[in-house]
N, C-alpha and C positions, 0 to 999 in steps of 0.2 A: 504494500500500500504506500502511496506516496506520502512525502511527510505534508503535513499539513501545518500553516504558520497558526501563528497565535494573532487574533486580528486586533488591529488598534484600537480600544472600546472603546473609551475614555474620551472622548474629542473636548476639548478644551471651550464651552460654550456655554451661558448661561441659561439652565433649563429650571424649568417648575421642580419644587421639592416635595415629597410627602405632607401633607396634613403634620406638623409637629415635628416634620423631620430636615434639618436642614439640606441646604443644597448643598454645591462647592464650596472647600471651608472661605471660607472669610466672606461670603457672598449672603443678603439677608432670606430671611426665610420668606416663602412663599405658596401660598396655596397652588396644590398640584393638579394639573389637566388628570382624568380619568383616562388610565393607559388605554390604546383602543387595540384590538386584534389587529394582526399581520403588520403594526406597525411598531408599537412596542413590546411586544411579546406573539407566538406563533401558535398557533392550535392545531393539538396532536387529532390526528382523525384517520383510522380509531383510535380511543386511547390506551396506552400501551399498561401493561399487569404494574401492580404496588406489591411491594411485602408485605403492607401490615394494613389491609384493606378497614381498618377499623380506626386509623390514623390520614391525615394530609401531608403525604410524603414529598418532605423537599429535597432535590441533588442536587448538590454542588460536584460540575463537572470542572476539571482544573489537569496540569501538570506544573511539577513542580519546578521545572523549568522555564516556566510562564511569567515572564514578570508580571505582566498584567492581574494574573493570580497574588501573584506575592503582594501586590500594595492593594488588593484587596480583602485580603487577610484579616488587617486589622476593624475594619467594620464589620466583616463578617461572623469575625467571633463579639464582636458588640449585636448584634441582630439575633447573633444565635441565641443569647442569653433574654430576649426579649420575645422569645416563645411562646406559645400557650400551649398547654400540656395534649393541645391536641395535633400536635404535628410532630411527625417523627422527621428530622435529619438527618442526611447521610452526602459522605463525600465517596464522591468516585472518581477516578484516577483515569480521565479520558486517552486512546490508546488511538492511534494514527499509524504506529509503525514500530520496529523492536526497541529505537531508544524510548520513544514512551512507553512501550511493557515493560523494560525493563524498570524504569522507574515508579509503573504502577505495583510491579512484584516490591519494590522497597518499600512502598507504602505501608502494601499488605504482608510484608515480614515484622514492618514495626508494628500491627497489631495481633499478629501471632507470637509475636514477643513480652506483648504488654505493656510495650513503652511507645502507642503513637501517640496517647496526649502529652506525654512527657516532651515527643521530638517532633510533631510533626511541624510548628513555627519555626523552631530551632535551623531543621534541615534548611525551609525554606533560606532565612538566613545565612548558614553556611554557603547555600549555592549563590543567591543576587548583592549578597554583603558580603561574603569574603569571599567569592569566588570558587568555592570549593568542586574541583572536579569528582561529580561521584559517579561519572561511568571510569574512575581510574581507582583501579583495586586497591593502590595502597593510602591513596591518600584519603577513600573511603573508610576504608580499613580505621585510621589514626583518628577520622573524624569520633566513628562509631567507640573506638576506647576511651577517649574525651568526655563521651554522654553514659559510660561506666556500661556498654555493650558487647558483648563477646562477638566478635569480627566473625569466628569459626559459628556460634549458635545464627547470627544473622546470616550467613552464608547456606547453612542448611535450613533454616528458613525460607528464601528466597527460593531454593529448588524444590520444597516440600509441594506433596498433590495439594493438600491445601490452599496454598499460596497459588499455586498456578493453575487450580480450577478459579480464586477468583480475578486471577488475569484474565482468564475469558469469559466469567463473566462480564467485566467491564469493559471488554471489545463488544459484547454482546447490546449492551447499556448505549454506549455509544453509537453503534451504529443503528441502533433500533429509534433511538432520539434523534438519528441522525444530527451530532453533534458537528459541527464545523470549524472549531475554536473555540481556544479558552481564554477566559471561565464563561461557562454557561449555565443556565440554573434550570432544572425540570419541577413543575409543581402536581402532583399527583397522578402523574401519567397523563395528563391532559394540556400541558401548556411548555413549554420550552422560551426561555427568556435566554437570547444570544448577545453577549457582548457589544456584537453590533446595532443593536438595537438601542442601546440605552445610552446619555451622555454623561452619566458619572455611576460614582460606586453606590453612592446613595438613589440613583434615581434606579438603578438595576433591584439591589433588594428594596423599595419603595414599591417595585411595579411587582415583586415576588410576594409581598403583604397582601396586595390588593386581588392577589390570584387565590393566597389562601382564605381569604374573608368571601370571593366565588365559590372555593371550593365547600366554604362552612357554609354557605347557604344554600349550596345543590343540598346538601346531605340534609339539611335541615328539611327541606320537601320533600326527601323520598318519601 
């Protein structure tokens, strides 16, 4: 598969903010336009399986070699924590080609190891702040002793059936959402919110709110 870039999300321009939620920093707040289909966000049809059919399942699709991703990290773990107990979160490790599996298998070593909340910022970090090559064995290696990791237990990690059935799951993820860049966010199987859509960090999870508050009131009329 070809590799696929990470597209420019972000465009530098003054857009409406959520109801209570700012826009670009230093920019004042603003009441925000109502996202409209196919222009802020995309509708899946049909919509594709959830895990936890009893929850409003949100993915964050990313690679960790995305800067795009990485400076949106820090809102997104500000949003995450402003949940309602009825949406389940999950990140998936979007896959274009073997350096991105391969980086999705690190992901899912560090939760087969029990250290991804411990490392998953951290990595980011290592790779776009200090530059850390981690498709180079060793210097991966030293990274992983640093965060008090056995290089040899994350290595067999990394090649366990475990870890590489959920590599193909999130090939599977990905191309079923027909992801095209990261970061992209999926809202219950039924909507896909693209980078390119949106012109900032805030207006992406802003337009992600506004799908789960859709999705709480389809359920509310079953």
């Amino acid at each position: 598969m070809a590799e696929r870039s990470t597209i420019d999300p972000f465009r530098r321009r003054i857009v409406l903010g959520g109801a209570g939620l700012a826009v670009l920093s230093g920019l004042p707040r603003a009441v925000r336009a109502e996202p409209v289909a196919e222009r802020n966000y995309s509708v899946l049809d049909p919509a594709l399986p959830v895990e936890s059919p009893d929850k409003i399942e949100v993915i964050e699709f990313f690679w960790y070699g995305c800067p795009h991703c990485y400076n949106l990290q820090p809102y997104m773990e500000t949003w995450i924590k402003t949940l309602p107990a009825d949406v389940r979160f999950l990140r998936v490790p979007a896959i274009f080609n073997q350096r991105w599996a391969r980086d999705a298998a690190t992901f899912y070593a560090f939760e087969a190891l029990g250290v991804l909340d411990k490392v998953h910022r951290p990595f980011f970090d290592a790779i776009h702040r200090d530059r850390l090559k981690s498709d180079e064995k060793p210097a991966m290696h030293q990274w992983l002793q640093k965060q008090g990791i056995d290089p040899q237990k994350f290595d067999e990690a990394i090649a366990s059936f475990g870890v590489q059935s959920k590599v193909k799951r999130a090939l599977q993820l990905t191309m079923g959402y027909r992801i095209d860049g990261t970061p992209s966010l999926a809202v219950n199987g039924r909507y896909r919110i693209s980078a390119g859509q949106t012109a900032s960090q805030e207006d992406m999870l802003a337009t992600a709110s506004y799908l789960i508050g859709l999705e709480r009131k389809r359920a509310a009329q079953k």
